[in-house]
N, CA, C and O atoms as a DFTB+ gen file, in Angstrom:
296 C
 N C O
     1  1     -28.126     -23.030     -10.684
     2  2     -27.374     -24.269     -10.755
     3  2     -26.121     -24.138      -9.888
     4  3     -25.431     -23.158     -10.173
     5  1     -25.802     -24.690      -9.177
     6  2     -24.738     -25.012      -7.740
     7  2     -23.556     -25.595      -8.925
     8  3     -23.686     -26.505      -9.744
     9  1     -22.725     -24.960      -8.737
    10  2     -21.528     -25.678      -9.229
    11  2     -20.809     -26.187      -8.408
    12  3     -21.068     -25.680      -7.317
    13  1     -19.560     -27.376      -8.281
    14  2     -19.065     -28.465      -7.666
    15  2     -17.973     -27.665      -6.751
    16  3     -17.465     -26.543      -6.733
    17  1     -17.914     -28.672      -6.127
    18  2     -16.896     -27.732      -4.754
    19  2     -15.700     -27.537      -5.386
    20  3     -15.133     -26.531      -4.960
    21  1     -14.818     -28.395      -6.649
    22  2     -14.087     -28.265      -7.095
    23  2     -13.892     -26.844      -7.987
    24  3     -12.797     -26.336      -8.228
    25  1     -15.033     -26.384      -8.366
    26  2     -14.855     -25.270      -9.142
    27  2     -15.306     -23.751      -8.496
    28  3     -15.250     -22.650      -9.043
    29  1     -15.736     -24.084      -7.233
    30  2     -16.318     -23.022      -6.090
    31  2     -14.583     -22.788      -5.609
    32  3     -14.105     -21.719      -5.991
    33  1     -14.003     -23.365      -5.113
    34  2     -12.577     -23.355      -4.231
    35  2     -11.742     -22.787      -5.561
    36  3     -11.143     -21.771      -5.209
    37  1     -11.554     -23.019      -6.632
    38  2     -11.038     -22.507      -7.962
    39  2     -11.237     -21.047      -8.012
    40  3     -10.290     -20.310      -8.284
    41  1     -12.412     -20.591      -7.766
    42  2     -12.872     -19.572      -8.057
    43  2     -12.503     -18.881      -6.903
    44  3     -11.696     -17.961      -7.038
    45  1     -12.848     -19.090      -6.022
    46  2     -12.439     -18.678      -4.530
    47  2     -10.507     -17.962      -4.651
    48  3     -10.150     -16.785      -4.709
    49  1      -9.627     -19.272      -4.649
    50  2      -8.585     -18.535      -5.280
    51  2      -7.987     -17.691      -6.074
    52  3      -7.211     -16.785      -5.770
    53  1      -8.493     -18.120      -7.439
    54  2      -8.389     -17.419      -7.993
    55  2      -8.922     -15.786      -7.814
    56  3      -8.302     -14.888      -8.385
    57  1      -9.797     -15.574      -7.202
    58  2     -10.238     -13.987      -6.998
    59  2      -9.515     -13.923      -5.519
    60  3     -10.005     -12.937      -4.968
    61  1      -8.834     -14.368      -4.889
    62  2      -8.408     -13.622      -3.877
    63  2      -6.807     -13.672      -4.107
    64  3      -6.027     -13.087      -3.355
    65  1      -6.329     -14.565      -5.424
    66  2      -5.050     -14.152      -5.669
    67  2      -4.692     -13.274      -6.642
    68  3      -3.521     -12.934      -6.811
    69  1      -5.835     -12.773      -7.466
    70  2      -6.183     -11.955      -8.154
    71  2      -6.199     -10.599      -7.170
    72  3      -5.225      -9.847      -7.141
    73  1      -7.228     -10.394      -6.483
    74  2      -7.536      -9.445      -4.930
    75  2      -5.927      -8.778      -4.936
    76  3      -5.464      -7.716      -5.352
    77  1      -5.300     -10.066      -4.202
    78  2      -3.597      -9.065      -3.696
    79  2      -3.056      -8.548      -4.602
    80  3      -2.816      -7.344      -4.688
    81  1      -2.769      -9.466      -5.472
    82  2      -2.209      -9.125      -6.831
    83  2      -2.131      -7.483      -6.871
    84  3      -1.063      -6.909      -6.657
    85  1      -3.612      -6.616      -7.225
    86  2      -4.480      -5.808      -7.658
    87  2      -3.817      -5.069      -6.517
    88  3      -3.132      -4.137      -6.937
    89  1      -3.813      -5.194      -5.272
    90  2      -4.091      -4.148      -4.142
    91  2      -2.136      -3.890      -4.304
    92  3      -1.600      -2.808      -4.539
    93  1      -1.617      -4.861      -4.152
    94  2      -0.061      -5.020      -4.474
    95  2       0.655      -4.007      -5.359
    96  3       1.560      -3.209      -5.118
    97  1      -0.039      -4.295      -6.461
    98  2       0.603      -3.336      -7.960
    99  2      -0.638      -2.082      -7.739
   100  3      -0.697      -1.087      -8.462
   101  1      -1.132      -2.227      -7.146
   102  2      -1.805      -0.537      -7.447
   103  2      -1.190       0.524      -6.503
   104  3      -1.140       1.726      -6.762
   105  1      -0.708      -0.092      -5.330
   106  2       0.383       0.588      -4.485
   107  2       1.804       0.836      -5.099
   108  3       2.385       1.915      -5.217
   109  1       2.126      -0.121      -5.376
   110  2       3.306       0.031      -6.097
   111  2       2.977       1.303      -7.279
   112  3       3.493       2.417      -7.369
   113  1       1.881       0.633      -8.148
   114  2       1.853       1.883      -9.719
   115  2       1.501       3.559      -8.626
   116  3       1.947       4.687      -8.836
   117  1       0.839       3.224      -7.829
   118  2       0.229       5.084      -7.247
   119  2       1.648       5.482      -6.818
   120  3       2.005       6.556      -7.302
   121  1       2.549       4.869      -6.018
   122  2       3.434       5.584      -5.472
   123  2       4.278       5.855      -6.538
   124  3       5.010       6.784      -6.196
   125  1       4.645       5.315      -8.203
   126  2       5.027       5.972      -9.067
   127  2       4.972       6.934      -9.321
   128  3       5.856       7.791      -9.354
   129  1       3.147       7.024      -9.722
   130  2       2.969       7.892      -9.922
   131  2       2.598       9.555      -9.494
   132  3       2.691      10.652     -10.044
   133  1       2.255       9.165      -8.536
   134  2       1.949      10.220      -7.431
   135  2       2.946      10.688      -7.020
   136  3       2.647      10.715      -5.827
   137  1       4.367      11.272      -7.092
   138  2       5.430      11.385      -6.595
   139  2       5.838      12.199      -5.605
   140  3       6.395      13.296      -5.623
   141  1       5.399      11.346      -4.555
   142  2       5.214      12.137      -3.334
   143  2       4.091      12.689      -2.655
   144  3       4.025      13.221      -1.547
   145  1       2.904      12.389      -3.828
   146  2       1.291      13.185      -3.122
   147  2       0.751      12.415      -2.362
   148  3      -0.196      12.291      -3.139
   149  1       0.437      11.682      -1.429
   150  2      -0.331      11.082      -0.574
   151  2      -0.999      10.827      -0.706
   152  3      -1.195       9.612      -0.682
   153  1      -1.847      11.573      -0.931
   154  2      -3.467      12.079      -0.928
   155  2      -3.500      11.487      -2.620
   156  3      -3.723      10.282      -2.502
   157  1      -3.410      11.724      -3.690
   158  2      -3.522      10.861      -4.997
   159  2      -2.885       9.669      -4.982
   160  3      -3.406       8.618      -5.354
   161  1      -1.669       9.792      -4.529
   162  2      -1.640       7.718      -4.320
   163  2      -3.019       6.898      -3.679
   164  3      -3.738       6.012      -4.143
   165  1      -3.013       7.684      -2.320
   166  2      -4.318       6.794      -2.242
   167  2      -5.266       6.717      -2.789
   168  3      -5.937       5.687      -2.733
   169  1      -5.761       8.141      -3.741
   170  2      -6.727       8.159      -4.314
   171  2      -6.339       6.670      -5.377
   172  3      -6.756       5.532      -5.161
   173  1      -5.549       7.052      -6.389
   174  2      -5.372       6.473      -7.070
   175  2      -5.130       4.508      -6.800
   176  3      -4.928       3.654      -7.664
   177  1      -5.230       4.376      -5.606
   178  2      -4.966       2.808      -5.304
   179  2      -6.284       2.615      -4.854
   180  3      -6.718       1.507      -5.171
   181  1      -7.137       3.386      -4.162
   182  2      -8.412       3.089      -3.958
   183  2      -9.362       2.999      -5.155
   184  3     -10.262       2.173      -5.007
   185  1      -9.350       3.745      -6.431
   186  2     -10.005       2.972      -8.027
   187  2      -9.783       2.424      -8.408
   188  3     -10.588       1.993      -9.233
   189  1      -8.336       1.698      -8.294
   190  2      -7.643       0.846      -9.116
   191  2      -8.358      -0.673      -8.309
   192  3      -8.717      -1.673      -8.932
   193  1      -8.437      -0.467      -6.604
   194  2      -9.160      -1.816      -5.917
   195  2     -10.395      -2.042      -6.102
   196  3     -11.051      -3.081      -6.171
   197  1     -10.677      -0.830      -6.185
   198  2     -12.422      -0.751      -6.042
   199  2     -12.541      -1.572      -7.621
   200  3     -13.025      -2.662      -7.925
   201  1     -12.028      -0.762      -8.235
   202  2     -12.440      -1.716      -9.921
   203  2     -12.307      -2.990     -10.017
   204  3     -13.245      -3.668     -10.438
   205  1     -11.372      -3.431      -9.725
   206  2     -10.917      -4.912      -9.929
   207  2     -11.912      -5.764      -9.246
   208  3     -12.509      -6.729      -9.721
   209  1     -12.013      -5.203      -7.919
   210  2     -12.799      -6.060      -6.965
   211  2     -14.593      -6.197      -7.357
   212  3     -15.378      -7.136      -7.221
   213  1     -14.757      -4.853      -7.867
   214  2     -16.176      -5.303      -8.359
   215  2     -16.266      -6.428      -9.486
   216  3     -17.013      -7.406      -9.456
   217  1     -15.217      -6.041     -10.637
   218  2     -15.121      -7.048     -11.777
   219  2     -14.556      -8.803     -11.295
   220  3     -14.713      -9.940     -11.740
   221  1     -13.947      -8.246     -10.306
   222  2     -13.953      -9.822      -9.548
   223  2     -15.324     -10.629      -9.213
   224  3     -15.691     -11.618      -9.847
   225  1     -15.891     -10.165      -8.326
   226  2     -17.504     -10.391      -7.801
   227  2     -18.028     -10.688      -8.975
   228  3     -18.264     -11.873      -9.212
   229  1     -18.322      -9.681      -9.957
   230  2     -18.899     -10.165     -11.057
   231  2     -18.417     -11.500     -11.727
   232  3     -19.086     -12.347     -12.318
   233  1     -17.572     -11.470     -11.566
   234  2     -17.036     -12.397     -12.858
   235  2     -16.895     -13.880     -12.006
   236  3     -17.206     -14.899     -12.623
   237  1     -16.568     -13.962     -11.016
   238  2     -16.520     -15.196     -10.057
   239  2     -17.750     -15.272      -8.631
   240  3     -17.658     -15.988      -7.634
   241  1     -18.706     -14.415      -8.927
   242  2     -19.835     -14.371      -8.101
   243  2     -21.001     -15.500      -8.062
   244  3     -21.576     -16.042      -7.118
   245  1     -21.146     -15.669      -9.825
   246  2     -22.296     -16.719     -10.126
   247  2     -21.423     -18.298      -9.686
   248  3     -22.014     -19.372      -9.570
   249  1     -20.329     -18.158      -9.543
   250  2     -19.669     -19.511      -9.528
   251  2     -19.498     -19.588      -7.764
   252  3     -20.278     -20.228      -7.058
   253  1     -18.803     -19.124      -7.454
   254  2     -18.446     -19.423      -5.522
   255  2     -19.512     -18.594      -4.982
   256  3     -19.650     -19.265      -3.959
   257  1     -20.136     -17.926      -4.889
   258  2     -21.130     -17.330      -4.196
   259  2     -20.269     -15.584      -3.864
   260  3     -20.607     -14.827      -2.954
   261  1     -19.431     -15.382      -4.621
   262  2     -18.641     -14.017      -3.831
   263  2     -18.061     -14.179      -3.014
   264  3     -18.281     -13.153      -2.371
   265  1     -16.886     -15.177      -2.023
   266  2     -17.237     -14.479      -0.643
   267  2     -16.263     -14.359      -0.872
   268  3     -15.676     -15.316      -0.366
   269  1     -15.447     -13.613      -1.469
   270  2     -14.155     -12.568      -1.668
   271  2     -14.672     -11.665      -0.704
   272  3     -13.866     -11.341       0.168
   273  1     -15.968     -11.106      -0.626
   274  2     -16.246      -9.814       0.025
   275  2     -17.492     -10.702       0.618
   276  3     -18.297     -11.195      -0.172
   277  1     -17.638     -10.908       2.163
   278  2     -18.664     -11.923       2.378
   279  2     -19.974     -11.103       2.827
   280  3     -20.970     -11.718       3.209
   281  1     -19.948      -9.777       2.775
   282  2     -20.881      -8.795       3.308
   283  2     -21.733      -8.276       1.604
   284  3     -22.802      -7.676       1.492
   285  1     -20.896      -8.719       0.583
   286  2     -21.162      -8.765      -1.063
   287  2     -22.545      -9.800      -0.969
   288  3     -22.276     -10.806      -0.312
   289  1     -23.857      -9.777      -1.442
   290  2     -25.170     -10.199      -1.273
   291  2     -25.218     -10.160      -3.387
   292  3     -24.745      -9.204      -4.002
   293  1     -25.813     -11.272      -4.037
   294  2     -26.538     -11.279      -4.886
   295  2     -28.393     -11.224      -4.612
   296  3     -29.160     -11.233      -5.576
């Protein structure tokens, strides 16, 4: 079932203002915490995106089609 352009563009935003949000504060929280390690900040900002962004897809995938990530295929 195709949902309305009104709630495709909803969804659309919402996961890509969600997206920065996520990539934003996970830089910010790693360089807390990591104090000074490099190498675990990034670790640590790269699970924190990776998570969100899958639970994004999921959760706003059946509605806009994904294209948060447009290479993302159901």
């Amino acid at each position: 079932m195709k949902s309305n352009l009104r709630a495709r563009l909803t969804a659309e935003f919402l996961g890509t203002a969600l997206l920065v949000a996520t990539v934003i504060g996970s830089g910010i929280m790693a360089e807390r915490l990591a104090q000074g390690n490099v190498a675990l900040a990034l670790l640590a900002n790269t699970i924190a995106t990776g998570a969100v962004l899958v639970a994004l897809l999921l959760a706003f995938g059946p509605i806009s089609g994904a294209h948060i990530n447009p290479w993302f295929r159901w």
